[in-house]
N, C-alpha and C positions, 0 to 999 in steps of 0.2 A: 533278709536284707531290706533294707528301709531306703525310699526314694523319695524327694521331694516334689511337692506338688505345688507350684509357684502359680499366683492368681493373680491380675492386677484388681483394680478396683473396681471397672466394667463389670468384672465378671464376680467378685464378691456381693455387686448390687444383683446381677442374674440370679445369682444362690438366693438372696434374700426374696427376691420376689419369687420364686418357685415356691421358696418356705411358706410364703405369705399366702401364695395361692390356693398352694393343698394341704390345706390346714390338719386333711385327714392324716396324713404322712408320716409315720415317727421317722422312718431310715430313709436315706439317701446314701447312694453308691456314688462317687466321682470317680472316671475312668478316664485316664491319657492313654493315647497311643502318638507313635510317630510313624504311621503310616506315610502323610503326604510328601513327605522328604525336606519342608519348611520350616516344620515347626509341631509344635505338640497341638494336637488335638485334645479338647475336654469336653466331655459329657457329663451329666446327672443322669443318673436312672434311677428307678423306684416303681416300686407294685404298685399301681392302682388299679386292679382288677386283680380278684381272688385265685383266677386257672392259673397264672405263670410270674414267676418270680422277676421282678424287674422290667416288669414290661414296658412299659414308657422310660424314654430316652433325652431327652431337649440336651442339645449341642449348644455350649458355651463356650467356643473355641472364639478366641479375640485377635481376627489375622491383619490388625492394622500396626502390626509392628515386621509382621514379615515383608 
């Protein structure tokens, strides 16, 4: 089952500087949940450290429409 992942443009600039940042980086994981009851939560996560898979997280949730 396939699910949409709607971004505005704040948060497409977010990705690009993450990109920009860790140049080391090939994968990035983007994760929603609706935990808060407002609105969809977004994260990037990605390994930057070799022990654990995904370890760094930066929150790109854009709550000035909730």
């Amino acid at each position: 089952m396939m699910s949409d992942i709607v971004l505005n443009r704040d948060q497409i600039h977010k990705l690009g500087e993450i990109v920009s940042h860790f140049k080391e980086i090939n994968k990035f994981r983007i994760k929603t949940d609706s935990i808060s009851g407002i609105g969809a939560c977004i994260s990037v996560s990605f390994t930057l450290f070799d022990d654990k898979e995904n370890d760094t997280s930066i929150d790109i949730t854009d709550i000035s429409d909730w």
